[in-house]
C-alpha positions as CSV (number, residue, x, y, z in Angstrom):
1,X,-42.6,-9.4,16.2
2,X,-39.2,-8.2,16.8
3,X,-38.3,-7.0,19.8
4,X,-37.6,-3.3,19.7
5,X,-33.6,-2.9,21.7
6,X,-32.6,-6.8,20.2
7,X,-29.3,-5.4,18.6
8,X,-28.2,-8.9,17.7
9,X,-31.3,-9.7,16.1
10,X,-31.3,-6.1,13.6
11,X,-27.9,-7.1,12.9
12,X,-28.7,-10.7,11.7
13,X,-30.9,-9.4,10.1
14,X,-29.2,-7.0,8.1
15,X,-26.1,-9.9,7.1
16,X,-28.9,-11.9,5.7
17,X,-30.2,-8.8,3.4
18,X,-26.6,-8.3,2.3
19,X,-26.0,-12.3,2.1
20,X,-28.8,-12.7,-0.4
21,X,-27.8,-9.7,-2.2
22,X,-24.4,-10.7,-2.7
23,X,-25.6,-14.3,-3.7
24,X,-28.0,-12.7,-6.6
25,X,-24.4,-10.3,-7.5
26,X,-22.5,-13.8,-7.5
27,X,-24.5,-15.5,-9.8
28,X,-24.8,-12.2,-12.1
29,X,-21.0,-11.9,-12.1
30,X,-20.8,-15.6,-12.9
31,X,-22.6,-15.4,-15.9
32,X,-20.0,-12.8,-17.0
33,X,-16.9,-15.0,-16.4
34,X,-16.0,-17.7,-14.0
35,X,-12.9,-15.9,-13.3
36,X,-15.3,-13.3,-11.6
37,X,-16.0,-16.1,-8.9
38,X,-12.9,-14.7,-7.3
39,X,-14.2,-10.9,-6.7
40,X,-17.7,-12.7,-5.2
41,X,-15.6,-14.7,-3.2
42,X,-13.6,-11.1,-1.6
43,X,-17.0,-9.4,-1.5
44,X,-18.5,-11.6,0.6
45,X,-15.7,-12.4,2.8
46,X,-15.0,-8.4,3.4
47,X,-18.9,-7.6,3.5
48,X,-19.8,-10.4,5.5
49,X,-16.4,-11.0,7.3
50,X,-17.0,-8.3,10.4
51,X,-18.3,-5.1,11.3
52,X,-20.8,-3.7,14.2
53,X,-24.2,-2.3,11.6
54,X,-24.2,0.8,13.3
55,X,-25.0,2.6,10.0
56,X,-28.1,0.4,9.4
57,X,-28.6,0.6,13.3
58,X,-29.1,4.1,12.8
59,X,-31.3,4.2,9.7
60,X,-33.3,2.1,11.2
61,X,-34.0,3.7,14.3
62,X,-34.4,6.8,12.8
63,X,-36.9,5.5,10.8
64,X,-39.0,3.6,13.6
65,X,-38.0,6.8,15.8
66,X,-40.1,8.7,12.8
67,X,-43.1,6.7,13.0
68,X,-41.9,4.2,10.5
69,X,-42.9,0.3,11.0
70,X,-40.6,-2.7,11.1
71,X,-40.6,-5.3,7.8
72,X,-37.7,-6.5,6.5
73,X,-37.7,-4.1,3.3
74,X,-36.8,-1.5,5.6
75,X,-34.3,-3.4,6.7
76,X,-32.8,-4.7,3.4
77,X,-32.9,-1.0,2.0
78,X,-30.8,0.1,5.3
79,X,-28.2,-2.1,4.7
80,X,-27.1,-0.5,1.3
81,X,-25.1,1.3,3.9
82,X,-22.8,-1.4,4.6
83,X,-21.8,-1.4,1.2
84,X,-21.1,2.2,1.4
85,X,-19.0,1.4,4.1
86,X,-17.1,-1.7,2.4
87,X,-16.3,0.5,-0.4
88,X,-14.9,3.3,1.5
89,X,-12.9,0.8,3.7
90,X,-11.6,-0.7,0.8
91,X,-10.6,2.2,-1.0
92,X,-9.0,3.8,2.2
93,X,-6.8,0.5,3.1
94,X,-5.6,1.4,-0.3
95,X,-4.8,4.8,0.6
96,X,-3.7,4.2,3.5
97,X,-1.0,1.0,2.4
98,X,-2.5,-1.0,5.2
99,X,-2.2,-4.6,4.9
100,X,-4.9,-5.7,7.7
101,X,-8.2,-5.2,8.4
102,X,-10.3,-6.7,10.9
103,X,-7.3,-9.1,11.1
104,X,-7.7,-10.5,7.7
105,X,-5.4,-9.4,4.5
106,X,-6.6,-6.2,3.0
107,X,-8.8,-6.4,-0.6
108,X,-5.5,-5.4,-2.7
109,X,-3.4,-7.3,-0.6
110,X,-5.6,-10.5,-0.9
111,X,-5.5,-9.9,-4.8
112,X,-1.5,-9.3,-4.8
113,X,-1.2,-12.6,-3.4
114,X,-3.2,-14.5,-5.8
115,X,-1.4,-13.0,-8.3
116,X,1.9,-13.7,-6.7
117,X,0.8,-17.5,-6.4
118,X,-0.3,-18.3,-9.5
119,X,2.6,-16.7,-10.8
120,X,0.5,-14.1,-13.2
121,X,2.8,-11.9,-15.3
122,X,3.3,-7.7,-14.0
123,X,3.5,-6.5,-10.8
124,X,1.2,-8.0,-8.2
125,X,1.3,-5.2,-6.1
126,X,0.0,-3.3,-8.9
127,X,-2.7,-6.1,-9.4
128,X,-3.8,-5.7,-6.1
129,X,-4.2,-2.2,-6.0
130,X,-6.7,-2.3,-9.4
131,X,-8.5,-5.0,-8.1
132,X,-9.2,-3.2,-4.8
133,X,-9.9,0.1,-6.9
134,X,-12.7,-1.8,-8.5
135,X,-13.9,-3.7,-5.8
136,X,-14.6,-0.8,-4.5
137,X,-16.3,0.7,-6.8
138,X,-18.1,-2.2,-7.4
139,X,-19.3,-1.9,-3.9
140,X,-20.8,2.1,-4.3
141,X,-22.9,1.0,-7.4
142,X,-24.2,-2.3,-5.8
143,X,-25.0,0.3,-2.6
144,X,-27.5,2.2,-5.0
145,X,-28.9,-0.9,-6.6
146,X,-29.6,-2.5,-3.1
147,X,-31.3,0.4,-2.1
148,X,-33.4,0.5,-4.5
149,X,-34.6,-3.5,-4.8
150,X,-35.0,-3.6,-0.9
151,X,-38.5,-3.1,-1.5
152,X,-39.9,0.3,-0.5
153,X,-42.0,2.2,-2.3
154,X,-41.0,4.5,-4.8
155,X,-42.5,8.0,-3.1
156,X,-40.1,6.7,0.4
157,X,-37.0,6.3,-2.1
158,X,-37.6,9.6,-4.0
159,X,-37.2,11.2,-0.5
160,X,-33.9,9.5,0.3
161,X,-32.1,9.2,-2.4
162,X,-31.3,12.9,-1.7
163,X,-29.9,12.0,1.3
164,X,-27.9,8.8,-0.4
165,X,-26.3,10.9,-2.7
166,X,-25.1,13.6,-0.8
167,X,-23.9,11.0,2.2
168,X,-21.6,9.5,-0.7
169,X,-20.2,12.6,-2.3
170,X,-19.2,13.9,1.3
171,X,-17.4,10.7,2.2
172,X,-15.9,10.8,-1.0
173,X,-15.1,14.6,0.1
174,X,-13.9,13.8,3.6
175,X,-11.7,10.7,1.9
176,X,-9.8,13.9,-0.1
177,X,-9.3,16.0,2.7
178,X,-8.1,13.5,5.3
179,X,-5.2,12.5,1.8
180,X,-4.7,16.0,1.6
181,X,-4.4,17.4,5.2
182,X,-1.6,13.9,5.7
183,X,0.3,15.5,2.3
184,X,0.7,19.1,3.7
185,X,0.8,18.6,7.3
186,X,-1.4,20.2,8.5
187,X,-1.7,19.4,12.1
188,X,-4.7,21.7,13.1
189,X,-7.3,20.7,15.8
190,X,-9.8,22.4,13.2
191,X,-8.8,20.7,10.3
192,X,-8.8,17.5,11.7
193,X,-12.4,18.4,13.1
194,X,-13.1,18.9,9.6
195,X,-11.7,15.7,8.1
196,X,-13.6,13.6,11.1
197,X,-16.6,15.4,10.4
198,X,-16.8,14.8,7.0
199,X,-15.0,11.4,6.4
200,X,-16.9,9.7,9.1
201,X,-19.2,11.5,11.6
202,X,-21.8,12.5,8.9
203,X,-22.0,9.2,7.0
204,X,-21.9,6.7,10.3
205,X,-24.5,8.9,12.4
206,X,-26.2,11.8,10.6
207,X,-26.8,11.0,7.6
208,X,-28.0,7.4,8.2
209,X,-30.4,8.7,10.5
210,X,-31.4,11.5,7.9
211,X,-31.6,8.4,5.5
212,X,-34.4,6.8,7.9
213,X,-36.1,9.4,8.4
214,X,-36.6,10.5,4.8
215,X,-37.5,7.0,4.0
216,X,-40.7,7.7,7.2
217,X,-41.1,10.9,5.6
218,X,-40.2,12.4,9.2
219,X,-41.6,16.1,10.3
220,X,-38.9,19.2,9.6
221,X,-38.4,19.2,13.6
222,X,-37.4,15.4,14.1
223,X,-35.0,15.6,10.9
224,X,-34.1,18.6,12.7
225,X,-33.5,16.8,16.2
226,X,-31.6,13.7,14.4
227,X,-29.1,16.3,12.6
228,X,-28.4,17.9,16.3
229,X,-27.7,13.9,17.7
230,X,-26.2,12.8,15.1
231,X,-23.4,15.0,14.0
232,X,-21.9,15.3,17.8
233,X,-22.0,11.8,18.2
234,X,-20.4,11.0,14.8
235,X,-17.5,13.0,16.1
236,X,-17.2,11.4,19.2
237,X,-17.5,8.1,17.1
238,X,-14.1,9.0,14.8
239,X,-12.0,10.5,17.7
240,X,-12.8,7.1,19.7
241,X,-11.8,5.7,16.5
242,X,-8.5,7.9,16.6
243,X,-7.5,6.9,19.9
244,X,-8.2,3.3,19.1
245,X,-5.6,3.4,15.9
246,X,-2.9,4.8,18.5
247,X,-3.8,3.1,21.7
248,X,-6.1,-0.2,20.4
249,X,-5.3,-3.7,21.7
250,X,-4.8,-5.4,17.9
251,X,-7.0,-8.1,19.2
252,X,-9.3,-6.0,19.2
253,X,-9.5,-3.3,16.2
254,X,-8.0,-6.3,14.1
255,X,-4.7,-4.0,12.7
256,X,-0.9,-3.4,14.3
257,X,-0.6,-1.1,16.8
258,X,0.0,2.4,16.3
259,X,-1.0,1.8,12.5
260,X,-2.4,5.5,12.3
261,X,1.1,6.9,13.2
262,X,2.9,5.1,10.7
263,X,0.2,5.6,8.3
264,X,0.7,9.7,9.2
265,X,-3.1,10.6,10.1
266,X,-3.4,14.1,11.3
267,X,-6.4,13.1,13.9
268,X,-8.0,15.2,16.4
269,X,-5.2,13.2,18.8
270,X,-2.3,13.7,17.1
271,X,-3.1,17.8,16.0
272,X,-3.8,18.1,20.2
273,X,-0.1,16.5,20.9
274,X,1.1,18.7,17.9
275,X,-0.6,22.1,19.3
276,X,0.7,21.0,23.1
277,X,4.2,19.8,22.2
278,X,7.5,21.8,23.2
279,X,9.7,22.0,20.0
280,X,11.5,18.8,21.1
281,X,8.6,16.3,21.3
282,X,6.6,17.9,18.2
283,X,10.0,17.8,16.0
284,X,9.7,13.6,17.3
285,X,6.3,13.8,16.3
286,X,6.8,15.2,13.3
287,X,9.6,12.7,12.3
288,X,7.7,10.3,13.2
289,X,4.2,10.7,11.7
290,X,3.9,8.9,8.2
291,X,7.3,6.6,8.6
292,X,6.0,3.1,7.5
293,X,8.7,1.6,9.3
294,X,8.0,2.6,13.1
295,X,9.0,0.0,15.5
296,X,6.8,-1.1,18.9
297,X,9.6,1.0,20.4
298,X,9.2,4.0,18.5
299,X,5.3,3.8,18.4
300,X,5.4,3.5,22.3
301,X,7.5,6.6,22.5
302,X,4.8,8.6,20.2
303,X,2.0,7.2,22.8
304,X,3.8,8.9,25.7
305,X,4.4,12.0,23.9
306,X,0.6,12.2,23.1
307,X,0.1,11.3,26.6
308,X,2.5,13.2,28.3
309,X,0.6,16.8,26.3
310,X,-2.4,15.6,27.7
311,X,-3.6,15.2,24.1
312,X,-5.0,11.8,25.1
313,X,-7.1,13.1,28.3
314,X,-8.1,16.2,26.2
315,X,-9.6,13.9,23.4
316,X,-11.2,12.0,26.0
317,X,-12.8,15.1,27.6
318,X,-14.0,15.6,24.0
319,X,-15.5,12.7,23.0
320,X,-17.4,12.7,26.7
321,X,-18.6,16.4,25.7
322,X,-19.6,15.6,22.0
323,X,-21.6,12.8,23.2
324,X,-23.4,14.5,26.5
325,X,-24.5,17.4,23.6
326,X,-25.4,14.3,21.5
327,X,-27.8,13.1,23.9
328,X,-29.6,16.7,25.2
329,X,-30.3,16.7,21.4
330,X,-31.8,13.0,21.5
331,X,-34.3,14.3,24.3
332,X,-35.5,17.1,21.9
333,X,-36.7,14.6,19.3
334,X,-40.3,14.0,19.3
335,X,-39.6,10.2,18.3
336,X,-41.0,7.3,19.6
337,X,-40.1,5.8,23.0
338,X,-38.8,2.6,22.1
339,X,-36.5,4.5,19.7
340,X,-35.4,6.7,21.9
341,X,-34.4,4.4,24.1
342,X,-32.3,2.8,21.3
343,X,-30.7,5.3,20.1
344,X,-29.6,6.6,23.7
345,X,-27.7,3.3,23.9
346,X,-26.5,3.5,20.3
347,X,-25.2,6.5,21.7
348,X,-23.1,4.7,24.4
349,X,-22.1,2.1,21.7
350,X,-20.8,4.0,19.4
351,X,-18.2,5.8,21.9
352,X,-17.5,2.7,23.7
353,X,-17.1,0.3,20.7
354,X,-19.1,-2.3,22.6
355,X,-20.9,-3.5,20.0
């Protein structure tokens, strides 16, 4: 038996579920072409190469939390969710021109250099880009096929698959609107409320939780109660993520520092410096925002603008509020105990990034 708060053991379990998946996609990909060998190879360095499970984490619990019992075909199914995520990373690196993540040479950047090595003809850069369009793709349709050959029953999959599909279209959604508000500027608190909701906070809280739930065919009031959890605490999840691309250690998030400011992201955090600014510090903030070629000089300089409006200690306030409402929620839900007591420190996790 498993014990019900082992974190480390859900998550080991989960890598093996997506480890024996992505063997049985290697083998099917070799029998394509062995030149295929080399997008196995990515996959399972970028799927397996990092990452805390909170999305499984979540499904889980909000599956057990539903009356749901452990096996390891919950578990497999769950993990579809980490290929979600893989494919939305990858296709936002891409976006986003970043060349790290989680320390390691983004997907397109992995696949511009072994272009550039073997000394292919075109552009590598080009190369690179494709590949990672693919791979990422590649990583949505394997997320439905996982799913679906985790091993639940059918009548538990017709009521999440609902759920699946709408979690994916809003990511996709939230991807838009985060490219979007970056192109016009728009450096609203609301709109970057918006983006955070939809880019992140549904898909990495709410709807994995929704996704669990469904799959325990949970009562209207707990699906309810996980909706009111999980949406707050999504939120609080991204803006900890926002401060983190601003103020992270590199050793820690695994890219530069200050990467969101040269990549231009209109976060919570920047919008807050934007609204607070007087017209000298917003007109640096504005110059500022989207160069690629900020030095650790300039980036420091946006940190203690963002600090000095108080931006900083206001999204800090947030992020404590969002997750204080996420948890008077969590004591509404009729779930069970050991869940409960999970997903209060899920709760702490995902704001802290301690897992």
């Amino acid at each position: 038996m498993h014990s019900p708060v082992d974190h480390v053991g859900l998550r080991a379990r989960v890598e093996k579920a997506l480890a024996d998946f992505l063997g049985r996609q290697r083998a099917h990909l070799a029998g394509v072409d062995p030149d295929l060998s080399a997008v196995a190879d990515a996959l399972e360095a970028f799927v397996l190469g990092g990452g805390k499970r909170l999305r499984p984490a979540f499904a889980y619990w909000g599956y057990r939390g539903a009356g749901g019992q452990d096996s390891d075909e919950v578990v497999a199914t769950v993990a579809a969710l980490e290929l979600v995520q893989a494919s939305a990373l990858i296709h936002d690196d891409v976006m986003d021109g970043s060349d790290l993540r989680r320390g390691e040479p983004a997907v397109h950047r992995r696949f511009a250099t072994q272009h550039r090595s073997a000394g292919w003809h075109g552009d590598p850069d080009a190369f690179g880009t494709a590949a990672a369009i693919l791979l990422g793709d590649l990583c949505l349709i394997w997320s439905d096929d996982l799913l679906h050959s985790g091993g639940m029953d059918q009548a538990a999959l017709a009521r999440a698959q609902p759920v699946f599909h709408r979690m994916r279209t809003e990511v996709t959604a939230g991807q838009y609107l985060d490219m979007h508000t970056q192109a016009t500027g728009d450096s609203t608190t609301a709109r970057a409320t918006k983006v955070a909701r939809f880019k992140s906070a549904k898909y990495t809280v709410e709807h994995p939780l929704l996704l669990g739930a469904a799959l325990a065919d949970a009562s209207p009031a707990v699906t309810a109660a996980y909706s009111g959890y999980g949406l707050p605490l999504g939120e609080a999840f991204q803006l900890r993520d926002d401060t983190l691309g601003v103020f992270g250690d590199p050793a820690q998030t695994g890219k530069p520092a200050g990467d969101d400011l040269r990549e231009g992201k209109r976060t919570y955090l920047v919008a807050a410096a934007c609204e607070a600014a007087d017209p000298h510090d917003r007109a640096a903030l504005d110059a500022g925002l989207g160069d690629p070629h900020l030095d650790a000089a300039q980036v420091e300089r946006m940190r203690r603008i963002i600090t000095g409006t108080g931006a900083l200690a206001r999204t800090e306030q947030r992020i404590t509020e969002l997750a204080a409402v996420a948890l008077d929620a969590l004591a509404t839900v009729p779930v069970q105990p050991d869940a409960a007591a999970v997903l209060t420190e899920l709760a702490s996790a995902a704001t802290t990034r301690n897992v």
